[in-house]
N, C-alpha and C positions, 0 to 999 in steps of 0.2 A: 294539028294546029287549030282547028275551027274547032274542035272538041273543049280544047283549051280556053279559049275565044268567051264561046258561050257557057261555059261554066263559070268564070269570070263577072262575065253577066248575070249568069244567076246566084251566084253567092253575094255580089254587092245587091243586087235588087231584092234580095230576103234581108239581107242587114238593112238597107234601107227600109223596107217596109214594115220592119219590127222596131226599127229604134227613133224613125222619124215620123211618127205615124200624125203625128200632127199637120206634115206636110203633107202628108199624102191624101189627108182626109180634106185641106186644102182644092188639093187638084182634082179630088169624088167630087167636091159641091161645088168646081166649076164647072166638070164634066156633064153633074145633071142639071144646070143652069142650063148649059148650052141645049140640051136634048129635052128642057123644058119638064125635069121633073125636078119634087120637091127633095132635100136632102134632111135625113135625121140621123145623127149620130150613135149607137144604140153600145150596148156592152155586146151584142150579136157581130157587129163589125168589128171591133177592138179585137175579140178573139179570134175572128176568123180572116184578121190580116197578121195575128200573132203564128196561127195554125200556115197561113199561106207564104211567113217569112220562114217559118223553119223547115218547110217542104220545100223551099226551094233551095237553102242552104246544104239539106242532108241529099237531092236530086245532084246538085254541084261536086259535094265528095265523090259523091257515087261515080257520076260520070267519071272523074280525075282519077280514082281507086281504077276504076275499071280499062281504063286507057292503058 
C-alpha cells in the first residue's frame, strides 16, 4: 500500500515538474531568497527539471510494474 502511496507521489510530482515548471521555478527563487542566494533561470535548469520529471515518472512505473 505505501509502495502505491509513494509512487503516486512520484508520478504527479514528475508531471508537475515537467509541465508546470513555471511554478516551480517560482518556488527556486523564493527558496534562494530565503537562503539569501541570487536566482537565474538558465536553458541548464529547464532541461534538467525536464530530465528530473521523467526520472521520476519512469522510477513510479517501475516501482507499480515491480509490485
Amino acid at each position: 500500500m505505501l509502495t502505491y502511496v509513494f509512487a503516486t507521489i512520484l508520478f504527479f510530482g514528475g508531471l508537475i515538474v515537467i509541465f508546470a515548471r513555471e511554478q516551480v521555478w517560482k518556488l527556486t527563487v523564493l527558496s534562494n531568497k530565503m537562503s539569501g542566494r541570487a536566482s537565474e533561470r538558465t536553458r541548464i535548469w529547464d532541461v534538467s527539471m525536464v530530465i528530473v520529471g521523467t526520472v521520476s515518472i519512469a522510477l513510479a512505473i517501475v516501482m507499480i510494474l515491480l509490485r
